[in-house]
C-alpha positions as CSV (number, residue, x, y, z in Angstrom):
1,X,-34.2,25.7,-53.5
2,X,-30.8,24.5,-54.4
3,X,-29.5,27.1,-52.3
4,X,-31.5,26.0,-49.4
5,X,-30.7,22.1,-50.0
6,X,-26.4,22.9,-50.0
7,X,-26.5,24.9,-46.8
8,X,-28.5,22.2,-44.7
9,X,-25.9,19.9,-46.1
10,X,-23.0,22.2,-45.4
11,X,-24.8,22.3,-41.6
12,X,-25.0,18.6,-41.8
13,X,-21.4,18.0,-42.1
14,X,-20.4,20.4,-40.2
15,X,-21.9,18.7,-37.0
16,X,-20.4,15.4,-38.5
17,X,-17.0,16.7,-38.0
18,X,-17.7,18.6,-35.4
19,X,-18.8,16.8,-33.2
20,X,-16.1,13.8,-33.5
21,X,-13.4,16.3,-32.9
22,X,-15.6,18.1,-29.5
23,X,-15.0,14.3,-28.6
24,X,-11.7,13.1,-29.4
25,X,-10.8,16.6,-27.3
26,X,-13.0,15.5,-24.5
27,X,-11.3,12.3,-24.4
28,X,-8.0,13.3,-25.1
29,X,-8.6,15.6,-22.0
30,X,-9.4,13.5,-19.7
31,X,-6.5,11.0,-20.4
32,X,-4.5,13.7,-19.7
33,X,-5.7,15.4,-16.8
34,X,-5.3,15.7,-13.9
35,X,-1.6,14.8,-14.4
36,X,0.7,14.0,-11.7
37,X,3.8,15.7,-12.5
38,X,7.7,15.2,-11.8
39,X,6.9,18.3,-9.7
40,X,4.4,15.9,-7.9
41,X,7.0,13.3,-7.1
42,X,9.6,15.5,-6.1
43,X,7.3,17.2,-3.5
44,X,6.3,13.9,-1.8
45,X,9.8,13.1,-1.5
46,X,10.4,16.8,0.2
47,X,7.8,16.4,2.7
48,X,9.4,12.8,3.8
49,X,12.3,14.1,3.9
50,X,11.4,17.0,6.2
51,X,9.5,14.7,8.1
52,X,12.4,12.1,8.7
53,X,15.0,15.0,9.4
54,X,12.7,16.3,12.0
55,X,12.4,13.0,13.5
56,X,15.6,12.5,14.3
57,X,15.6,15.9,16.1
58,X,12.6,15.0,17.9
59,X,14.2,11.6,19.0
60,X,17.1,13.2,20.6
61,X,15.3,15.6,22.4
62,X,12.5,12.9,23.5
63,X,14.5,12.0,26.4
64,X,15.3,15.6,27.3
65,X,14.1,16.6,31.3
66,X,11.0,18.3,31.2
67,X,8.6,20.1,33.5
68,X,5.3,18.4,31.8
69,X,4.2,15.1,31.7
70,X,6.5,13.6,28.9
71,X,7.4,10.2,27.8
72,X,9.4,8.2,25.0
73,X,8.9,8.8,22.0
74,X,10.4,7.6,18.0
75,X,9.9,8.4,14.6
76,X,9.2,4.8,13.1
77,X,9.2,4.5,8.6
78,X,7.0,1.9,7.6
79,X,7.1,0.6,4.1
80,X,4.5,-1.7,2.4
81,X,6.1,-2.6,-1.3
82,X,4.6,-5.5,-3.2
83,X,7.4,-6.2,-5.2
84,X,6.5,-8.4,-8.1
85,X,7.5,-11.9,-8.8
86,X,10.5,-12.0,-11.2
87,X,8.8,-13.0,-14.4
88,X,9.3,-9.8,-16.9
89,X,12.6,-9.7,-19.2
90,X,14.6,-6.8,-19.9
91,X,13.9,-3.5,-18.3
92,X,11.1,-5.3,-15.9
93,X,12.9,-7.9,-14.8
94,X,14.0,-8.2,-10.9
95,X,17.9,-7.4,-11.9
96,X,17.0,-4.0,-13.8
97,X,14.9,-3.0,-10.8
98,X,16.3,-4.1,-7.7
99,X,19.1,-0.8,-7.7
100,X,16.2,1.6,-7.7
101,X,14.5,-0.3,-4.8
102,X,17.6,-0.4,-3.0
103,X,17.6,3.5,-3.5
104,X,13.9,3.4,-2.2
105,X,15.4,1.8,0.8
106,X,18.3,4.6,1.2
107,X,15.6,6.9,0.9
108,X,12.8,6.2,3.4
109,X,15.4,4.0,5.5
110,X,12.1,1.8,6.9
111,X,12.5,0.5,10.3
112,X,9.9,-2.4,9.4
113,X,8.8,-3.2,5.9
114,X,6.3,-5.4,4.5
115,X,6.9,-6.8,1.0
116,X,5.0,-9.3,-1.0
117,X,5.5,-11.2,-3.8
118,X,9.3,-11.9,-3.7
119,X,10.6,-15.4,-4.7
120,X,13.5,-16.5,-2.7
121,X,16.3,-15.7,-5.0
122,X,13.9,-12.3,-4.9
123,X,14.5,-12.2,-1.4
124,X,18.1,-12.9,-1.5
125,X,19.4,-10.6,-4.0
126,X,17.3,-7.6,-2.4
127,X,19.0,-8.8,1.5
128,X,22.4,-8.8,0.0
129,X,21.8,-5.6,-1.9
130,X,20.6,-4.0,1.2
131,X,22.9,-2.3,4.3
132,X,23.3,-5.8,6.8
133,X,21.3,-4.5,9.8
134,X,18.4,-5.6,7.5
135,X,16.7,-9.2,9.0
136,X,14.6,-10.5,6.8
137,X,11.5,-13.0,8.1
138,X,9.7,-15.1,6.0
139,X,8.7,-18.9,6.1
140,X,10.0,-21.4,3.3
141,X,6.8,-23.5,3.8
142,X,4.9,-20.2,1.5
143,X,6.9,-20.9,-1.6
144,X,5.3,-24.2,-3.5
145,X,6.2,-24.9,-6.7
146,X,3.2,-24.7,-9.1
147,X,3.5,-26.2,-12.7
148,X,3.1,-23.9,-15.8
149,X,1.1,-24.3,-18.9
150,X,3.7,-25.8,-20.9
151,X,4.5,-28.0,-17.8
152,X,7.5,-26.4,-16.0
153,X,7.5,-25.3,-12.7
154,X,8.3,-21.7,-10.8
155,X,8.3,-21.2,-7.1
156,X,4.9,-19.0,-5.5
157,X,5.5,-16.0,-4.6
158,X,6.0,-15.2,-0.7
159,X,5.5,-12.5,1.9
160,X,8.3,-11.1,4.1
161,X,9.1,-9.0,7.2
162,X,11.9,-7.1,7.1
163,X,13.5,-5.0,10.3
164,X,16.2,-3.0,11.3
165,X,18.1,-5.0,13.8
166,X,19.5,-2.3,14.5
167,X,16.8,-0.4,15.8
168,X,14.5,-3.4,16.8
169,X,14.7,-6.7,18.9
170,X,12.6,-9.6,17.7
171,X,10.8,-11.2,20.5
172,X,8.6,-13.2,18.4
173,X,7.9,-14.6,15.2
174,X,5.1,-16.6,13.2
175,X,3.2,-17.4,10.0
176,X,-0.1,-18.3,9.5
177,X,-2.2,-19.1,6.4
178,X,-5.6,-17.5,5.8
179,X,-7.7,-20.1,5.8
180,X,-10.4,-22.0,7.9
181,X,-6.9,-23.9,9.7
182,X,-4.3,-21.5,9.3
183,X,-1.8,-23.9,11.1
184,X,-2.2,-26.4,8.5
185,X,0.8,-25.5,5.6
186,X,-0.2,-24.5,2.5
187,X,-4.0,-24.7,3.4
188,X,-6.4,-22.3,1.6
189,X,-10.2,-22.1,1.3
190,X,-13.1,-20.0,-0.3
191,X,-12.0,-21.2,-4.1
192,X,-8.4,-18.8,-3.3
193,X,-6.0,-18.9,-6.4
194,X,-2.9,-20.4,-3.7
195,X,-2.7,-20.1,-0.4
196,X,-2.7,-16.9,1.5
197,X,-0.8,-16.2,4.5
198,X,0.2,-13.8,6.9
199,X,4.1,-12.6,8.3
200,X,3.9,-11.7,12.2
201,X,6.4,-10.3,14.4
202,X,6.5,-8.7,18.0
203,X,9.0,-6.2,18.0
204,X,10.5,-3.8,20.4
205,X,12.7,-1.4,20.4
206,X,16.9,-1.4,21.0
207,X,18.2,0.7,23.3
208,X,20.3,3.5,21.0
209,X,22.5,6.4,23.1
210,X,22.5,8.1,20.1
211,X,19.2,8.7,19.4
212,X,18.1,9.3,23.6
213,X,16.4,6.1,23.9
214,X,17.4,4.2,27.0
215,X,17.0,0.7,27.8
216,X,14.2,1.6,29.8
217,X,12.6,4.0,27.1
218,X,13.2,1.4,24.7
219,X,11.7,-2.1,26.8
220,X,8.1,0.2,27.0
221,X,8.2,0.4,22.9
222,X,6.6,-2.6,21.5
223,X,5.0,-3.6,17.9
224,X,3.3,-6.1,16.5
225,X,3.6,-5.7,12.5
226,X,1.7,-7.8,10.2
227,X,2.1,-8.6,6.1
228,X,-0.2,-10.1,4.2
229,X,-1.3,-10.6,0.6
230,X,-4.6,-11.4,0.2
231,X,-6.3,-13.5,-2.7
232,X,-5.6,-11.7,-6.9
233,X,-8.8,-14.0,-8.1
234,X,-11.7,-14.9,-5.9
235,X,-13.4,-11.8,-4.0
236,X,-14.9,-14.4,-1.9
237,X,-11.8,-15.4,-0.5
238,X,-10.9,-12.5,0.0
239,X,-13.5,-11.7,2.6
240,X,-12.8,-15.2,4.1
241,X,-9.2,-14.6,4.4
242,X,-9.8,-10.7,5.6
243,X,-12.2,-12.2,8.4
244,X,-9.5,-14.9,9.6
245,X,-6.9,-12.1,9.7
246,X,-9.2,-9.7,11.7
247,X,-9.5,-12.3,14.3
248,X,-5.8,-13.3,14.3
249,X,-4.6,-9.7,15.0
250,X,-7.1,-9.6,17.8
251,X,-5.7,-12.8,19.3
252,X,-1.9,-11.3,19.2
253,X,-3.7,-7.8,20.6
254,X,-5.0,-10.1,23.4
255,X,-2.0,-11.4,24.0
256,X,0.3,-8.5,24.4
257,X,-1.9,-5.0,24.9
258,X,0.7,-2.8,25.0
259,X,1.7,-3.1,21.6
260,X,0.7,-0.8,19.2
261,X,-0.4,-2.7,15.8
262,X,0.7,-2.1,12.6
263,X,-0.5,-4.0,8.8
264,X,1.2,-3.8,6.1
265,X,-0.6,-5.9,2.7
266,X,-1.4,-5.8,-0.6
267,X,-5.1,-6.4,-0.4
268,X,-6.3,-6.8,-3.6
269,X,-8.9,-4.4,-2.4
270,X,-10.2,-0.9,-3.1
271,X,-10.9,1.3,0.4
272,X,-14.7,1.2,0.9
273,X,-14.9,-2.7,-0.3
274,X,-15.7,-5.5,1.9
275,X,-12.1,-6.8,3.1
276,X,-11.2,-3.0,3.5
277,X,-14.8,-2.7,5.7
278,X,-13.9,-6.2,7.4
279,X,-10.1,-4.9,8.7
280,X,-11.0,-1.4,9.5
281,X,-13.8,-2.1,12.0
282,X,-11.1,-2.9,14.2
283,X,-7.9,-1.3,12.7
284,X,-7.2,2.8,10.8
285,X,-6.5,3.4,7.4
286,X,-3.2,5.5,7.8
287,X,-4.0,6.8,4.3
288,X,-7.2,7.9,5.7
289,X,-6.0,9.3,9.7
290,X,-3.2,11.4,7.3
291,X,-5.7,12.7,4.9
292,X,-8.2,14.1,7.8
293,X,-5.1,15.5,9.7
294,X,-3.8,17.3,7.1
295,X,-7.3,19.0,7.0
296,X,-7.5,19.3,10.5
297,X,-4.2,21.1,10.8
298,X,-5.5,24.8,10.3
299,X,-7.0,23.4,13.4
300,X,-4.4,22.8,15.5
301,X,-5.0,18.9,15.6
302,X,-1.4,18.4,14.4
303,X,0.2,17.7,10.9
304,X,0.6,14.9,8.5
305,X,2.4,15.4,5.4
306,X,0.3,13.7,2.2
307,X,0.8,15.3,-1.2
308,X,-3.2,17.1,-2.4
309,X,-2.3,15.5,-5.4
310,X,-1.4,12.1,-4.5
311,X,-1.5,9.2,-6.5
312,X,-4.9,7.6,-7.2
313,X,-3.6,4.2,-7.1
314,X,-1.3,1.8,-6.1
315,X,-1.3,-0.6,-8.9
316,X,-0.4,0.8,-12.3
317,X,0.4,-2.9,-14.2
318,X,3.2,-1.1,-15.8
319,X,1.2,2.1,-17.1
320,X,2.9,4.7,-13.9
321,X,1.2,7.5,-13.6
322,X,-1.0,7.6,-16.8
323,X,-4.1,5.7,-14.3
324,X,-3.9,9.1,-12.5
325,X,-6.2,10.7,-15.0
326,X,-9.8,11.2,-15.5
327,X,-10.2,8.4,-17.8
328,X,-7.8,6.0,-15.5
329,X,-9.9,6.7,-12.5
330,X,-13.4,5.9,-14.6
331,X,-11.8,2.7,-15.7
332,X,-10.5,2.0,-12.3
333,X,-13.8,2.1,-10.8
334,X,-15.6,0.2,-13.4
335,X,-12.4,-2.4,-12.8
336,X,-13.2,-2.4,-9.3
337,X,-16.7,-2.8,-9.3
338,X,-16.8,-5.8,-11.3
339,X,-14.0,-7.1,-9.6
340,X,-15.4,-7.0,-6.5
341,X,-18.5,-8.3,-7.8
342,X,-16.9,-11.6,-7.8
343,X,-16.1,-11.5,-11.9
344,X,-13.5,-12.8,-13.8
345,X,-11.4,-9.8,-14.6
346,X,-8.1,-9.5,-15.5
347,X,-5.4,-9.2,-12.8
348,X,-3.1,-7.3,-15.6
349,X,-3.5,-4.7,-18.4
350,X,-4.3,-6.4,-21.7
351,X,-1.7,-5.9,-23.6
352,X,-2.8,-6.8,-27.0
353,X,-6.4,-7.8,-28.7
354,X,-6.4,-11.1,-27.9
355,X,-6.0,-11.2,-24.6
356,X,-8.8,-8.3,-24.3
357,X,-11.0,-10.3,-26.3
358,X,-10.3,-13.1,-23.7
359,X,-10.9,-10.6,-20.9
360,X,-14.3,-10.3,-22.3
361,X,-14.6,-13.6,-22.8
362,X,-14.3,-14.8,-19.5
363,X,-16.2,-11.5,-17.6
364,X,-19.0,-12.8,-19.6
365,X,-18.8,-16.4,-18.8
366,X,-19.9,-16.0,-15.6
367,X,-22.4,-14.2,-13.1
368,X,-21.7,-11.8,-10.1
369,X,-21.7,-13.4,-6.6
370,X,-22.3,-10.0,-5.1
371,X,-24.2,-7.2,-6.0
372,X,-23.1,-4.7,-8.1
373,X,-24.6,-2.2,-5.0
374,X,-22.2,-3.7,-2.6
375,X,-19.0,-3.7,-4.8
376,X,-19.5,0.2,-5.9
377,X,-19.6,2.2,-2.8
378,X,-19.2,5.7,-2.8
379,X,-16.1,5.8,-4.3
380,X,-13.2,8.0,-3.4
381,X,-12.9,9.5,-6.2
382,X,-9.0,9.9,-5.7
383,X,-8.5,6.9,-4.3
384,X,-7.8,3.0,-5.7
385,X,-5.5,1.9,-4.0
386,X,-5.1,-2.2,-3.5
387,X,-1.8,-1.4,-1.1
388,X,-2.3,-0.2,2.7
389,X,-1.0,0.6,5.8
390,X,-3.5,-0.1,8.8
391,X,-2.8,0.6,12.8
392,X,-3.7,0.5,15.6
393,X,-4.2,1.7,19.3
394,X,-2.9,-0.8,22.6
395,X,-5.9,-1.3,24.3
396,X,-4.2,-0.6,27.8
397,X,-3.7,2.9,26.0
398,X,0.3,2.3,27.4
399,X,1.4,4.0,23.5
400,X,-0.3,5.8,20.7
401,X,0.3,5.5,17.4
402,X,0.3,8.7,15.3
403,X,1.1,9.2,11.4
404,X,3.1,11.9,10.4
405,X,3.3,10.8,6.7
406,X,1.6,8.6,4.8
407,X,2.3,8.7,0.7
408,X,2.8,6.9,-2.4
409,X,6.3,7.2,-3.7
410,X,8.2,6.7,-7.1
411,X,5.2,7.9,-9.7
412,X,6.9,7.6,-13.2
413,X,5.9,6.4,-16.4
414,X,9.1,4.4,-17.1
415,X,12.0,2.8,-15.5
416,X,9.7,1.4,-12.9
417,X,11.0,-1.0,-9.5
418,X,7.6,-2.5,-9.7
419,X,4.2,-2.4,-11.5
420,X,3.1,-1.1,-7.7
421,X,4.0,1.9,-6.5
422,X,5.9,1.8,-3.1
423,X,3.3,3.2,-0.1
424,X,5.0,4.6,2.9
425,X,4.2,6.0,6.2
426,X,6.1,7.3,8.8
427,X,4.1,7.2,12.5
428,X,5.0,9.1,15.6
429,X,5.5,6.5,18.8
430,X,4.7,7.6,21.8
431,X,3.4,7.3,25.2
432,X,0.6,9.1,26.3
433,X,1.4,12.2,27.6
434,X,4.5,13.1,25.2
435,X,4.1,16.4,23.3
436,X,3.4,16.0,19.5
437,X,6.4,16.7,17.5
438,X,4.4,18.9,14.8
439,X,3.4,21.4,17.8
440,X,4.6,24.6,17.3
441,X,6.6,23.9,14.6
442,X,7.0,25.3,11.4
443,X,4.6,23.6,8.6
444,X,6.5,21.3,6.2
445,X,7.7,22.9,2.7
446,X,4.9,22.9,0.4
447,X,4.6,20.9,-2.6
């Protein structure tokens, strides 16, 4: 009996240890997998590289007599960067960070970039650090001064265009808030944390001998790029201001339609929610186009380089690459959900127990303004990213727009330039007609 009484104990503790340790390994697994590697990082920056390399091939043979029915075409590097106000001390601030964006701009060499959240000393030291044939465009009226808690005052951040002049003319410029009278300064609706706006230009591109594009190649290449920032706190607003964008990219569409379109944003917004829904009615998710050509390839549809383990989100407030894991991706889309729910949530990672107990605090305090339904679609399981790149078609079908790389760049777990990671696409210009520059070509190096 006693016998009997010790070995269901023995069996008793046995599952009592057990089965803690089955799920601290569970756990511990999926924080740690799947990882995304050094080896990861280094074979994005391969395929860009093979992709820009062969670009500038391409463009010197664009021009090139031919017996078909060919046309101009350019290998165009977009970047969309959300930089982060300068706020942090130490390794995070601006200063510490700004030589390995400048190196992010040596690398990818963007013809157009969109980058949000830059003060204006932001914006200076990054202009002066960068080669001159940068222009930056951005409008002073953006950067109010609102007062902190213990009653000083710091400038809001600001969006910015930035070109190379010396591979694009400006033809036009404006700035526009999202709101029900975006003309009005500093005007913002839908319960917005500040006012949101939106960086235009109309672009086109300079004639360059060395690359084979003409002045008359060149006058018949025209873009209209867009950067925005949409609201960090009110989802509501952020289908307001998504809407009012939507229909001011179709007025500047209307306007000139043989532009080819291109957005640039942090959206505050995962793919498959409603200002991602709202935008891509009209417009393509380059992350998306990139992802089903790369599939497509074996095909013979053409070839656009993306990484098959790509990062699963854009922001990473300060954590790099550690949200790439199982348990990162479950808490992502939890985040999301409520987020886009119209909660409180936190717009950073806690990072101590008071500030998650206030997290709590203020998720409970108050109820969802959209169902849960609508803020969890079916969610890409490998996908949260709040930073896109969006194009689109002319409608007189004069160009076509067509990416041939479309990544996230920089994942690390220290010694970050941002608490985003940088997204990047490089797009294929062309008119219609013009032979794709992946056809019968070798496919890129693999990762």
């Amino acid at each position: 009996m006693a016998s009997a009484c010790l070995r269901s104990f023995l069996r008793r503790m046995l599952w009592l240890v057990l089965l803690p340790l089955a799920v601290a390994c569970c756990l511990a697994l999926a924080c740690s997998f799947p990882r995304y590697t050094a080896e990861d990082a280094a074979g994005s920056l391969a395929q860009l590289d093979a992709v820009l390399l062969r670009g500038v091939a391409f463009v010197a043979d664009s021009e090139a007599p031919s017996d078909g029915d060919t046309g101009p075409s350019v290998h165009l590097p977009v970047l969309s960067f959300n930089l982060r106000h300068d706020v942090d001390k130490g390794a995070r601030s601006f200063t510490a960070r700004l030589p390995r964006i400048v190196r992010l701009f040596d690398r990818v060499q963007p013809w157009i970039a969109g980058v949000q959240e830059p003060w204006s000393s932001q914006l200076s030291q990054l202009m002066g650090a960068l080669p001159p044939r940068y222009r930056s465009l951005a409008d002073p009226r953006a950067e109010v001064h609102e007062r902190r808690t213990d009653g000083s005052f710091v400038p809001s951040p600001n969006i910015a265009l930035l070109y190379d002049a010396e591979r694009l003319e400006l033809l036009e410029h404006d700035f526009l808030y999202l709101s029900k009278t975006p003309r009005v300064a500093g005007s913002s609706n839908w319960g917005s944390s500040r006012a949101r706006a939106v960086n235009v230009a109309r672009l086109r591109m300079r004639p360059n001998d060395a690359a084979g594009l003409s002045a008359s190649t060149a006058a018949s290449l025209e873009v209209l790029a867009f950067n925005t920032h949409l609201d960090v706190r009110a989802e509501a607003a952020r289908r307001g201001q998504a809407a009012v964008l939507a229909r001011i990219i179709a007025e500047w569409q209307a306007r000139f339609p043989h532009a080819v379109t291109i957005l640039t944003g942090d959206f505050n917004t995962a793919p498959g929610q409603a200002a991602h829904a709202i935008l891509t009615h009209t417009m393509t998710d380059a992350w998306t186009a990139c992802a089903k050509a790369t599939t497509a390839a074996a095909l013979g549809d053409g070839f656009c380089a993306q990484a098959p383990n790509a990062l699963s989100h854009s922001f990473h407030g300060w954590l790099g690459t550690r949200l790439h894991s199982a348990m990162g991706r479950l808490a992502l889309g939890v985040g999301f959900t409520l987020y886009s729910a119209g909660l409180h949530t936190p717009i950073q990672v806690p990072s101590s127990l008071r500030q998650w107990l206030s997290a709590a605090v203020n998720l409970l305090s108050r109820a969802p303004q959209y169902s849960f339904a609508e803020a969890a679609p079916a969610w890409p399981w490998n996908r949260f990213h709040v930073d896109w790149i969006l194009f689109a078609q002319p409608s007189s079908g004069a160009l076509q727009l067509t990416p041939l790389f479309v990544d996230l760049l920089d994942g690390r777990n220290e010694s970050f330039s941002s608490d985003h990671f940088p997204l990047v696409g490089v797009f294929l210009l062309r008119t219609p007609g013009t032979p794709n520059s992946t056809d019968n070509e070798q496919a890129l190096p693999a990762l």
